[in-house]
C-alpha positions as CSV (number, residue, x, y, z in Angstrom):
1,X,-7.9,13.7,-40.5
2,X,-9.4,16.4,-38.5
3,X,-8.3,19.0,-41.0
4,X,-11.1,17.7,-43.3
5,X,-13.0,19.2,-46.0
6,X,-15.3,17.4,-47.9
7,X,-16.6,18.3,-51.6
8,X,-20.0,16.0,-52.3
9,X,-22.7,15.8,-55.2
10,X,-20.9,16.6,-58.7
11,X,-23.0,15.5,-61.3
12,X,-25.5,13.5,-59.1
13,X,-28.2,13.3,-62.2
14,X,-25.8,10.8,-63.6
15,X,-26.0,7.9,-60.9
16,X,-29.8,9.6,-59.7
17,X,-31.1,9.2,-63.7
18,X,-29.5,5.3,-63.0
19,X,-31.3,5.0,-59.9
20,X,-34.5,5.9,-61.2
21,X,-33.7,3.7,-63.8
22,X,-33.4,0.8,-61.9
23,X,-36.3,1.4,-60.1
24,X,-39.0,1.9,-62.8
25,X,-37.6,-1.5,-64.1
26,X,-38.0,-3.5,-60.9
27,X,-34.3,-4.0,-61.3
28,X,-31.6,-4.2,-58.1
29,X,-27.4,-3.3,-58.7
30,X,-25.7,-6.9,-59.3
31,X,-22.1,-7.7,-60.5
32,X,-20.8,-4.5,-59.1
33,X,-17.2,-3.8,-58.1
34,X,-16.4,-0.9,-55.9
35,X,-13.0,1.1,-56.7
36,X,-11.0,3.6,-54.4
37,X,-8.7,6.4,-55.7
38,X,-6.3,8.0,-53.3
39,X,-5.2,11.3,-55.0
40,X,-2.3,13.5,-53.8
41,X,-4.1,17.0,-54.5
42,X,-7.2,18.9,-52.9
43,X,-7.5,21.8,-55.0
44,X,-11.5,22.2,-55.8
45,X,-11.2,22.2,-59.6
46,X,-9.1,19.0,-59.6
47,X,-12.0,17.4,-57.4
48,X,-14.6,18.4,-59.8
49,X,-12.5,17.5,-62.7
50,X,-11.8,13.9,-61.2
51,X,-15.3,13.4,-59.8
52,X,-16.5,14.8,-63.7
53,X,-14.4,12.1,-65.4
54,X,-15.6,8.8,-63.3
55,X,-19.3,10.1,-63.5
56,X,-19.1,10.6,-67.2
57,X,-18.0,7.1,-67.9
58,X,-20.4,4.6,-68.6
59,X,-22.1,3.0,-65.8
60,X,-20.2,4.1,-63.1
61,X,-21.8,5.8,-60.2
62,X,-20.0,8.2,-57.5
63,X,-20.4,6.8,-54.2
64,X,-18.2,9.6,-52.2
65,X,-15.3,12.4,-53.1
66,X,-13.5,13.2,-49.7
67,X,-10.7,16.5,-50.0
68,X,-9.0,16.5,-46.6
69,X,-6.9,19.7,-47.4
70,X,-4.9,19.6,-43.9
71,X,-3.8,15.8,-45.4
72,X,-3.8,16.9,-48.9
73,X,-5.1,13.9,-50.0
74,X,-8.7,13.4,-51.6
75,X,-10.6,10.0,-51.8
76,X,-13.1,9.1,-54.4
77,X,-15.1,6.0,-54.8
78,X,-17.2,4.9,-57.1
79,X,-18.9,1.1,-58.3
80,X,-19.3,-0.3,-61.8
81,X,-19.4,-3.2,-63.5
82,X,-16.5,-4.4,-63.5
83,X,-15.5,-4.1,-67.3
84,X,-16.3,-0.2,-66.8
85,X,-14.4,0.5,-63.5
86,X,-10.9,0.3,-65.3
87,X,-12.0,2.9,-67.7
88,X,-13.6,5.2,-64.6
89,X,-10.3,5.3,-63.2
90,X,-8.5,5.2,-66.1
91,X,-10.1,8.5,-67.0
92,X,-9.8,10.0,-63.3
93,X,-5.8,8.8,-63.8
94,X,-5.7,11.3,-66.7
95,X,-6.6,14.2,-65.3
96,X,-4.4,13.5,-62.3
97,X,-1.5,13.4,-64.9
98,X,-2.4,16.6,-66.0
99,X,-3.0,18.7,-62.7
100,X,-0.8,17.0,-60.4
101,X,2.8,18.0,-59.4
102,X,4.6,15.7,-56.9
103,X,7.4,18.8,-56.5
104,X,4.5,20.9,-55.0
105,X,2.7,18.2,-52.7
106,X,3.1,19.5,-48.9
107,X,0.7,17.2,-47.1
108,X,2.1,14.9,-43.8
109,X,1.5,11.5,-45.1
110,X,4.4,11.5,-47.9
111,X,2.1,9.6,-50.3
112,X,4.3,7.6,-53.1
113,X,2.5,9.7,-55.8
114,X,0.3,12.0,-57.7
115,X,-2.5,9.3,-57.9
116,X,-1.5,7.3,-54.7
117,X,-3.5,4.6,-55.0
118,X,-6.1,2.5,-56.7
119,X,-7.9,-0.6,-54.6
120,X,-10.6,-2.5,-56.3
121,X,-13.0,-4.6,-54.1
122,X,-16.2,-6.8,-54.5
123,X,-19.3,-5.3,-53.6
124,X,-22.0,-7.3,-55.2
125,X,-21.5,-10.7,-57.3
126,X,-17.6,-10.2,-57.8
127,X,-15.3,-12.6,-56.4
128,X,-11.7,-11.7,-54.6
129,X,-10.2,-13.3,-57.8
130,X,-12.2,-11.2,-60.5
131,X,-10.8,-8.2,-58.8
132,X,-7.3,-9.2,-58.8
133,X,-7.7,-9.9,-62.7
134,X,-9.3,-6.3,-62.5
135,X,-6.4,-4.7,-60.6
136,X,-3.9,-6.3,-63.1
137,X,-5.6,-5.2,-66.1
138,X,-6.0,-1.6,-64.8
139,X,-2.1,-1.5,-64.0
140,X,-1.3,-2.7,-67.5
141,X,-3.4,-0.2,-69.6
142,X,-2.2,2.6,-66.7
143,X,1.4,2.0,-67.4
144,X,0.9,1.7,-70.8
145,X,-1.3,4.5,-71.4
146,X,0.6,7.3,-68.8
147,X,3.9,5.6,-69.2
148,X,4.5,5.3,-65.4
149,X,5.4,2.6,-63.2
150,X,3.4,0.8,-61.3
151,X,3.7,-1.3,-57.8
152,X,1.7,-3.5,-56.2
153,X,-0.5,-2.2,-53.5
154,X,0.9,-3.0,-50.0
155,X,4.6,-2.9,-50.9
156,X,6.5,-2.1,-48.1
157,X,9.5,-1.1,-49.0
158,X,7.9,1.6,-51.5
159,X,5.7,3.0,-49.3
160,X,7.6,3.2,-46.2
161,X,10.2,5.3,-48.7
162,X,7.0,7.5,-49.6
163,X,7.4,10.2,-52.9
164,X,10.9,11.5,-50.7
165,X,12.2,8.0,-51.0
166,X,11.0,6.9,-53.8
167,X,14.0,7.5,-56.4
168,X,16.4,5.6,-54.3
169,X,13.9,2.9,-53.7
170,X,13.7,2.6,-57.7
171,X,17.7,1.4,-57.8
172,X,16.4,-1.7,-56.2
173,X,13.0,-2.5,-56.5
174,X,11.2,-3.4,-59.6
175,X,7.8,-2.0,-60.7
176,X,5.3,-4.5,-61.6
177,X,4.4,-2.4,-64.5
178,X,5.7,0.4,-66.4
179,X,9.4,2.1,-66.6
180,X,11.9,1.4,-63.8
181,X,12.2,5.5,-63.5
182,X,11.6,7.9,-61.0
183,X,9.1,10.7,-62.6
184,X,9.2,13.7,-60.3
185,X,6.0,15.0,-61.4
186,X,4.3,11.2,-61.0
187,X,6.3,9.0,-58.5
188,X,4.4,6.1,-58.7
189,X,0.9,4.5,-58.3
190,X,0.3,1.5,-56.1
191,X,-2.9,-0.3,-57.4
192,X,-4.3,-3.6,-55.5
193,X,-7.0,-5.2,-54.0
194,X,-9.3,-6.0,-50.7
195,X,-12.4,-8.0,-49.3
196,X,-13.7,-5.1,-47.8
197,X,-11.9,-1.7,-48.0
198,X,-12.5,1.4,-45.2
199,X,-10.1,4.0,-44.2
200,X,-11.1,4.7,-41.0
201,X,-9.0,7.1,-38.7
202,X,-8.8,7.7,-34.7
203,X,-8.1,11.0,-33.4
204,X,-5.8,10.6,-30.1
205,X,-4.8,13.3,-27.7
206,X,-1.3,12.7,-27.9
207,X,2.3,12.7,-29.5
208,X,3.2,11.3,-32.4
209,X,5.6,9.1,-30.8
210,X,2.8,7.7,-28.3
211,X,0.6,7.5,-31.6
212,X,3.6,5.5,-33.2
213,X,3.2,2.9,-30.6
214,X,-0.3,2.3,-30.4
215,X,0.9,1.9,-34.5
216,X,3.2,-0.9,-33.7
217,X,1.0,-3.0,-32.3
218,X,-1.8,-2.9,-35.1
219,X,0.6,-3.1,-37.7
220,X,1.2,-7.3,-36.8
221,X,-2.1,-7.6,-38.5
222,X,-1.9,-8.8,-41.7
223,X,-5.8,-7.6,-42.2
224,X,-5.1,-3.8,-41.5
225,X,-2.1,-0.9,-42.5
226,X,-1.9,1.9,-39.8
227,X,0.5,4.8,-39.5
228,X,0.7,8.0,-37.7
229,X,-0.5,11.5,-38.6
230,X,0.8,14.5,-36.9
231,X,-1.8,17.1,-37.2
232,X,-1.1,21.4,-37.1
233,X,-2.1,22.7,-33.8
234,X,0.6,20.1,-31.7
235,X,-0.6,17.3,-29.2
236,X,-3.2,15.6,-31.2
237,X,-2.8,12.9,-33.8
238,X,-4.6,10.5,-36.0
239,X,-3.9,7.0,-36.5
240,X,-4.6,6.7,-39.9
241,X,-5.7,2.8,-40.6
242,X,-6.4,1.2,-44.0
243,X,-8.7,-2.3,-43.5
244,X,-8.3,-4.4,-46.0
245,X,-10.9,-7.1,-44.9
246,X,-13.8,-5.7,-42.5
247,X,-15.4,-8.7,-41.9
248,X,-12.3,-10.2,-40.8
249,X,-11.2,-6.6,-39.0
250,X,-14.1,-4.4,-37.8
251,X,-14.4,-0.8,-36.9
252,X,-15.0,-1.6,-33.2
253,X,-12.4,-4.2,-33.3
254,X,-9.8,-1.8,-34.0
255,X,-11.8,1.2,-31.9
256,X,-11.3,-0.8,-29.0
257,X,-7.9,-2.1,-29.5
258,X,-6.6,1.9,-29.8
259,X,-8.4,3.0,-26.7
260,X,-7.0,0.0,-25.1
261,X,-3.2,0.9,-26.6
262,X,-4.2,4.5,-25.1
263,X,-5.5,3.6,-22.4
264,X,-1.9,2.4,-21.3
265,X,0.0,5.2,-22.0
266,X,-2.7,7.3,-20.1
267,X,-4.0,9.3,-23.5
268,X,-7.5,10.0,-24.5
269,X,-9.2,8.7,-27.9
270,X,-11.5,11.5,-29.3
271,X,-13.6,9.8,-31.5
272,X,-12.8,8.7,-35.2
273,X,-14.0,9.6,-38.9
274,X,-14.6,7.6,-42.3
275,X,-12.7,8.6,-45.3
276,X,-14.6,8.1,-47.9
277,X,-17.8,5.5,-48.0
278,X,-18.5,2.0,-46.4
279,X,-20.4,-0.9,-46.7
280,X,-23.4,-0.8,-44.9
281,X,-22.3,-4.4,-43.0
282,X,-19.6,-2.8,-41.2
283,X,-21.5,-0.3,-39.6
284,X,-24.1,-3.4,-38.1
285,X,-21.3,-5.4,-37.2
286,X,-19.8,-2.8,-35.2
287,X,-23.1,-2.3,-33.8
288,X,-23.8,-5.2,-33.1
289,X,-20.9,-6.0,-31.0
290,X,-21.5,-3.2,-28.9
291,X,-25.0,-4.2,-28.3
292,X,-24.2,-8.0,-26.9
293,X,-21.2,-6.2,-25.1
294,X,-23.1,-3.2,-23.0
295,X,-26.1,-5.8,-23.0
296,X,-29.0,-3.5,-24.9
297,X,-31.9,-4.1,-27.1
298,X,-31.7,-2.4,-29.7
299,X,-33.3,-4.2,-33.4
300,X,-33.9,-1.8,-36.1
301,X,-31.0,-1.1,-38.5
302,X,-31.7,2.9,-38.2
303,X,-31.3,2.5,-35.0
304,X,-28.3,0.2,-34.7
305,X,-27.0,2.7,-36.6
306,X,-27.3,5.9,-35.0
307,X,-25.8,4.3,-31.9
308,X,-22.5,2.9,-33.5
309,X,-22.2,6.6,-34.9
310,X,-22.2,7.5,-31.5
311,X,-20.0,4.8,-29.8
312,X,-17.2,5.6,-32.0
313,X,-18.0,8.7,-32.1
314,X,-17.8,9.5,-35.8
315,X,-19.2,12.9,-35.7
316,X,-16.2,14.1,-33.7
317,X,-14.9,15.1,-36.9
318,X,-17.5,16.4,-39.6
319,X,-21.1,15.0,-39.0
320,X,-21.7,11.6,-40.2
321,X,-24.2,11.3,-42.6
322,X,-25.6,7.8,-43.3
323,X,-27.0,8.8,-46.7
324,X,-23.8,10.3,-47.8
325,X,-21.2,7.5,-46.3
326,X,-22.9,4.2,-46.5
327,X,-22.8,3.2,-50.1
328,X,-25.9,1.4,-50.0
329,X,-27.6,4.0,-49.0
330,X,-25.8,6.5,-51.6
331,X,-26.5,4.4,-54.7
332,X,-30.1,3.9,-53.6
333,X,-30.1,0.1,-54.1
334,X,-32.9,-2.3,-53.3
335,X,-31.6,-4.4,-51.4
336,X,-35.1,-6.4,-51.8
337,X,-35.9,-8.2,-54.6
338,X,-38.3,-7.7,-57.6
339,X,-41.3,-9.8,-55.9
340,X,-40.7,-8.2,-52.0
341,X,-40.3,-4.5,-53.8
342,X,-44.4,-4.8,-55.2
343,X,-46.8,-3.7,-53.9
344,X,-49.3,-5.6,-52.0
345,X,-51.8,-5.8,-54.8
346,X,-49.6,-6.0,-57.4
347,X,-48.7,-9.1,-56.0
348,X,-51.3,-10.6,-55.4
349,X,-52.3,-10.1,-59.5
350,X,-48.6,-11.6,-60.4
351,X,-49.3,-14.6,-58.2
352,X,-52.6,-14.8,-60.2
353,X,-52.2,-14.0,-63.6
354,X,-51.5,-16.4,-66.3
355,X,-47.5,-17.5,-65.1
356,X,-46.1,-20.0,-63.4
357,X,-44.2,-17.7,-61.4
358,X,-44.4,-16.8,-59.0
359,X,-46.3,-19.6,-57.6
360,X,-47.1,-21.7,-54.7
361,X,-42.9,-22.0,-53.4
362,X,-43.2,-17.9,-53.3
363,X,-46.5,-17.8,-51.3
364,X,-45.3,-20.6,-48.8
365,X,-42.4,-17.7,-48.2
366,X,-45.1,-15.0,-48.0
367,X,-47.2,-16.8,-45.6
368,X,-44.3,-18.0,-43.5
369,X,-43.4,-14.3,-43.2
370,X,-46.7,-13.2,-42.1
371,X,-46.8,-15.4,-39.2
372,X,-43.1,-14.5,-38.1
373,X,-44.3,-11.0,-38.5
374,X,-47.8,-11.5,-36.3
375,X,-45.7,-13.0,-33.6
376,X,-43.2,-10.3,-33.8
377,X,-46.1,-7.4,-33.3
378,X,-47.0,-9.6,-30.4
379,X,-43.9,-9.2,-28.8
380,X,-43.4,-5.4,-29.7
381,X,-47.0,-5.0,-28.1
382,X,-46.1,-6.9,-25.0
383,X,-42.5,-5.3,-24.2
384,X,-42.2,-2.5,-22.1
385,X,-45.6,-2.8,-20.8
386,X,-45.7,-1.9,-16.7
387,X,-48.6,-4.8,-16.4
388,X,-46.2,-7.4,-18.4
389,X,-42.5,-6.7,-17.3
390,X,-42.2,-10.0,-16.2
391,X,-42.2,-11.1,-19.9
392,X,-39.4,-8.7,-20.4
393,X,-36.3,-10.9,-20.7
394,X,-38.2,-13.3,-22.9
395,X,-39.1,-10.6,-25.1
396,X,-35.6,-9.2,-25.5
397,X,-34.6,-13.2,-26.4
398,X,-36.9,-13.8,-28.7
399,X,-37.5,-10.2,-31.1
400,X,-34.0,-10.1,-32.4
401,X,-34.0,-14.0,-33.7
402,X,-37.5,-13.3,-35.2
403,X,-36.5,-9.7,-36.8
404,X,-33.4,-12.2,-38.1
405,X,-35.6,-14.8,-38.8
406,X,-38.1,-12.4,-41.1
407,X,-35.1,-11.5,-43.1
408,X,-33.9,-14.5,-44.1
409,X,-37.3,-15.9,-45.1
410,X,-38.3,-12.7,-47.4
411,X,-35.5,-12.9,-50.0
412,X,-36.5,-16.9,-51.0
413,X,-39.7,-15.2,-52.0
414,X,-38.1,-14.1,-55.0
415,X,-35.6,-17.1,-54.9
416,X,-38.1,-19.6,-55.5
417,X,-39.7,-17.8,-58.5
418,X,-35.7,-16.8,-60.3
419,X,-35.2,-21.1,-59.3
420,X,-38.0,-22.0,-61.4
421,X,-36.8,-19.4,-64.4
422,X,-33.8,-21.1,-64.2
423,X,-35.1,-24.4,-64.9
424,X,-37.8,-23.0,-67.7
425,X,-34.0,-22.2,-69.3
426,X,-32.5,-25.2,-68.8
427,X,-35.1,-26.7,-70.2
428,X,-34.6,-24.9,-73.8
429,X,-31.1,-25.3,-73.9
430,X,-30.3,-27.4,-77.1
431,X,-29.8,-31.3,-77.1
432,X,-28.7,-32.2,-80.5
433,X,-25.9,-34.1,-79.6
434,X,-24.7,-36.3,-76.7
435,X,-22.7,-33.3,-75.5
436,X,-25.3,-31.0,-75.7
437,X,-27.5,-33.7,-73.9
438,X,-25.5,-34.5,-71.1
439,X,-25.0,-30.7,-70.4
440,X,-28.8,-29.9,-70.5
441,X,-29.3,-32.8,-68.0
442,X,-27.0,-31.5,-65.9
443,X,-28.3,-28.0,-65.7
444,X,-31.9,-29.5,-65.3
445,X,-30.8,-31.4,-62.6
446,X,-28.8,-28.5,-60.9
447,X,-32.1,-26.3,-61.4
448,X,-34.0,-29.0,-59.7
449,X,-32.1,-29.4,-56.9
450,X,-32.2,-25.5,-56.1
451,X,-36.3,-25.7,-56.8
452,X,-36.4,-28.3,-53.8
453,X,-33.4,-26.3,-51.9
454,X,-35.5,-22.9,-51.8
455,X,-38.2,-23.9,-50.0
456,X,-36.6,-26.6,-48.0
457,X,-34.8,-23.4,-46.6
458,X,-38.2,-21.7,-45.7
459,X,-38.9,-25.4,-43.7
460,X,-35.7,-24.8,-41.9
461,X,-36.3,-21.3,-41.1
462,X,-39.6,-21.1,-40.1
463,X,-39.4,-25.1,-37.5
464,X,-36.2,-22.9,-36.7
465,X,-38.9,-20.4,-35.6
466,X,-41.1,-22.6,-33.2
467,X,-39.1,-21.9,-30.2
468,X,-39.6,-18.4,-30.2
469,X,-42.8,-18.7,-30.9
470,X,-43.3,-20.8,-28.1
471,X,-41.3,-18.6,-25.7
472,X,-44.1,-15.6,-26.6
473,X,-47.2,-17.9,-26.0
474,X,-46.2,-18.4,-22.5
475,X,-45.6,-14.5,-21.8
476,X,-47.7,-11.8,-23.8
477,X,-50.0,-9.4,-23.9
478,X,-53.3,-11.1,-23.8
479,X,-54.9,-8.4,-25.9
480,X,-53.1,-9.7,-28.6
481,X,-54.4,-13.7,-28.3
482,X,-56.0,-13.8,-31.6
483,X,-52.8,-12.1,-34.0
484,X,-50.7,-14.5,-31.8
485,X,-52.9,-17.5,-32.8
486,X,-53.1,-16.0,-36.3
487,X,-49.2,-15.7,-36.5
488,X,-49.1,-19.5,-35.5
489,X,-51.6,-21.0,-37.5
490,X,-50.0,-19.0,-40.7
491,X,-46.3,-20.1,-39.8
492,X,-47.6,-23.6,-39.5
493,X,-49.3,-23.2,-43.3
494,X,-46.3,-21.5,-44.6
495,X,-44.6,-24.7,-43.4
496,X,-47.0,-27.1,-45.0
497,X,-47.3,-25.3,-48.1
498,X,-43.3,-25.6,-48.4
499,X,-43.5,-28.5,-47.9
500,X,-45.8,-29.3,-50.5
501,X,-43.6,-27.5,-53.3
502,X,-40.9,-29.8,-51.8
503,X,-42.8,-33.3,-52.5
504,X,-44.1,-31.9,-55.8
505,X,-40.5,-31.6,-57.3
506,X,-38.7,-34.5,-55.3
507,X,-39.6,-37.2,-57.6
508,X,-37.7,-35.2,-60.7
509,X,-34.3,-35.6,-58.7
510,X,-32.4,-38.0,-60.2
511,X,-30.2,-39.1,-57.4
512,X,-31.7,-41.7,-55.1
513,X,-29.7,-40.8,-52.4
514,X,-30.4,-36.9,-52.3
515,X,-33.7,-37.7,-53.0
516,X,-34.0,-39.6,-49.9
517,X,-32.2,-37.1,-47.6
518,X,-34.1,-34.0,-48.5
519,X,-37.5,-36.3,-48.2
520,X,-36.3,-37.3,-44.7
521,X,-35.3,-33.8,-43.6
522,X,-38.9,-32.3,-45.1
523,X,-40.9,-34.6,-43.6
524,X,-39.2,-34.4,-40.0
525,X,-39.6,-30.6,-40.2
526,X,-42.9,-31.3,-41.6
527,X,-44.0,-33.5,-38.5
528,X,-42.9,-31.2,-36.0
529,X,-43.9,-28.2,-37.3
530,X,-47.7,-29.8,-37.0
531,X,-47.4,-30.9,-33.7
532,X,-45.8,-27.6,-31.9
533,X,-48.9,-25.2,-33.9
534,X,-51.5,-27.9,-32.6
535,X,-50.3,-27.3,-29.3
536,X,-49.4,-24.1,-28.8
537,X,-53.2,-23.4,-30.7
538,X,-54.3,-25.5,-27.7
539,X,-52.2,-23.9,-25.5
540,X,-54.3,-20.6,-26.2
541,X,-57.6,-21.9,-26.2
């Protein structure tokens, strides 16, 4: 809401000793779980208390704390593992049972209790369904241990009553867990899960009523929960939306569909505000939309992301601060792998010291790179030039694939060295029985086939690659002829050294069939892959 005020950075040595952790150990954040908790309260020393009790548990990092004292509501998040994240909010739930008063709350949203609610969702390496198991588990020991009742998030009929409904809601509605009793300091907690959880809200210069029917129309989504906040000062409002799903719902999606809704009733939208933290992937998919829509350029993530800020005008409320919202950003994960994160020369020495990984599928990856990379310094040093601005609409074509194209190559880097670990494991796993046998066949095979698979990929990406490449040898800057040639000649070895790691595992496959395919598919790429670089090389001569 626009009444917000936000209280940030209790305790930051815990997750900032993690971080430093993780990076001294060449480690990145996997099997994470994110967790959201919607408490009724703002005072200061509740938020410190709260934000004191998830950072003191065991692996679980603070992403965000969020008071918005004209709502009355503050918003925590925080990831973990996903055995700790019960216990984080377990141990925020506590404290809320000890400070909170329903009787007292005065806020406009009429929130069904002291601790609202409590969504789980994945954020890295947990499935939909290991949530859900979370959620349940977290509702059991929440009833049991607080003795309240519990219903499941996105219930209707209990949060359309809100805390002033709530007791006559009881007479007919069931909790999933807990006692079937209204607790006036309590009410009740709804506890749930999500693919990809934001609360986003819209500021619109209007009534609540007009707000109420720009509500209507979103709430037929089954994807996104809207409703209607009245704030103090009269004529303005908030359309308050919960997205359950934002790869499925995005932030512009719904952006556009209020201004639209507004548009007809002849009200002004007035920008919009995160509650809380989001996943970086929302933020570039909004941006990203806007960019094929208005037609731009734009490549580089910072600065995809300073213009979404601006198109949906999320500083309208408080300034939006990447480092502080986006929680990959806030936690300070690499998103790169071991391998990518080292530095030059310290790859180089892994690559030669006395392992087998990394190895030649790794390099093949590396060199691949390189000449994606040459080509894409090619077509930054030819776009925008006054003597080349013939070459411009090629140039805006072809950087975006390669900057894609770069990105997708880089991670099998350390994907073909974690394949072949894999397999070094299989191949120790016990076989002192036909059982044991047929299992460690099976997992040698399985290792196998991602050994080929990783830098077939690289094959795909980079002959993938060859149109763009081709697109920039007939327009660039000619000063840059030799790192041009360079880029090809490298793609073209990062190809055929691929290729090689390919053939070299093939004949370990045991299925004829797959074998076959992926030998077809290689050599294919293989063939054209030679052909293009010998005459685009020509080409250049």
């Amino acid at each position: 809401g626009a009444r917000g005020e936000c209280y940030g950075g209790f305790k930051l040595s815990y997750y900032n000793e993690y971080k430093s952790y993780l990076s001294s150990s060449g480690r990145t954040m996997d099997t994470l779980m994110y967790c959201v908790v919607v408490v009724s309260d703002t005072r200061q020393e509740l938020v410190e208390n709260v934000t004191d009790a998830i950072c003191q548990t065991e692996s679980c990092i603070l992403v965000h704390v969020h008071a918005d004292k004209g709502a009355d509501r503050m918003v925590a998040s925080f990831v973990g593992p996903p055995e700790t994240v019960i216990e984080g909010a377990l141990n925020a739930a506590v404290i809320i049972q000890r400070s909170v008063d329903m009787r007292y709350h005065k806020g406009p949203l009429n929130p069904v209790g002291a601790l609202h609610s409590v969504i789980f969702t994945p954020f890295s390496n947990v499935s939909v369904v290991q949530c859900e198991d979370i959620a349940n588990a977290f509702s059991t020991n929440l009833a049991d241990l607080l003795e309240v009742p519990v219903f499941q998030y996105n219930s209707p009929e209990i949060e359309e009553k809100g805390y002033e409904g709530l007791a006559v809601a009881l007479e007919t509605h069931d909790p999933i867990y807990g006692p079937k009793e209204f607790l006036p300091m309590w009410g009740t907690t709804l506890v749930g899960t999500a693919k990809n959880f934001i609360m986003f809200n819209i500021n619109i210069i209007g009534t609540r009523e007009q707000g109420m029917k720009i509500c209507k129309h979103l709430n037929t989504r089954p994807d996104l929960r809207v409703q209607t906040i009245m704030l103090e000062d009269g004529g303005n409002c908030v359309v308050n939306c919960e997205i359950l799903d934002s790869a499925v719902c995005n932030l512009s999606d719904i952006y556009e569909h209020i201004q639209k809704y507004a548009a007809d009733q002849c009200i002004a939208v007035a920008g919009s505000h995160v509650v809380g933290s989001l996943p970086l992937s929302s933020l570039l998919d909004a941006a990203d939309f806007y960019i094929k829509k208005e037609n731009l350029f734009i490549v580089k993530e910072q600065q995809k992301i300073r213009f979404v800020i601006n198109k949906l005008g999320l500083n309208s409320v408080s300034e939006f601060k990447p480092d502080s919202k986006i929680i990959e950003y806030v936690l300070g994960v690499n998103r790169n792998g071991p391998l990518q994160s080292l530095s030059l020369q310290q790859f180089i020495e892994s690559v030669g010291a006395r392992t087998t990984a990394p190895g030649g599928g790794s390099v093949a990856a590396v060199v691949a790179s390189l000449g994606l990379s040459l080509g894409q310094m090619t077509s930054w040093m030819t776009y925008g030039s006054k003597k080349y601005e013939g070459a411009e609409a090629t140039i805006r074509e072809v950087l975006p694939e390669l900057h894609k194209n770069i990105n997708q190559i880089n991670p099998l880097i350390d994907a073909d060295a974690m394949a072949f670990r894999n397999y070094q494991m299989a191949q120790k796993m016990p076989a002192n029985s036909a059982e044991e046998t047929s299992r460690k066949n099976e997992a040698l095979n399985e290792a196998l086939v991602t050994i080929v698979h990783v830098p077939l990929r690289v094959m795909e990406i980079g002959t993938n690659s060859w149109e763009h490449m081709e697109k920039i040898a007939s327009a660039f800057n000619n000063n840059l002829k030799s790192d041009l040639q360079i880029g090809i000649k490298c793609l073209a070895t990062g190809i055929w050294s691929a290729f090689k790691s390919v053939e070299a595992n093939l004949e370990d496959i045991s299925d004829d069939t797959t074998r076959q395919d992926i030998n077809d598919r290689a050599t294919k790429m293989l063939e054209t892959s030679e052909a293009t670089s010998q005459r685009l090389l020509s080409q250049l001569q």
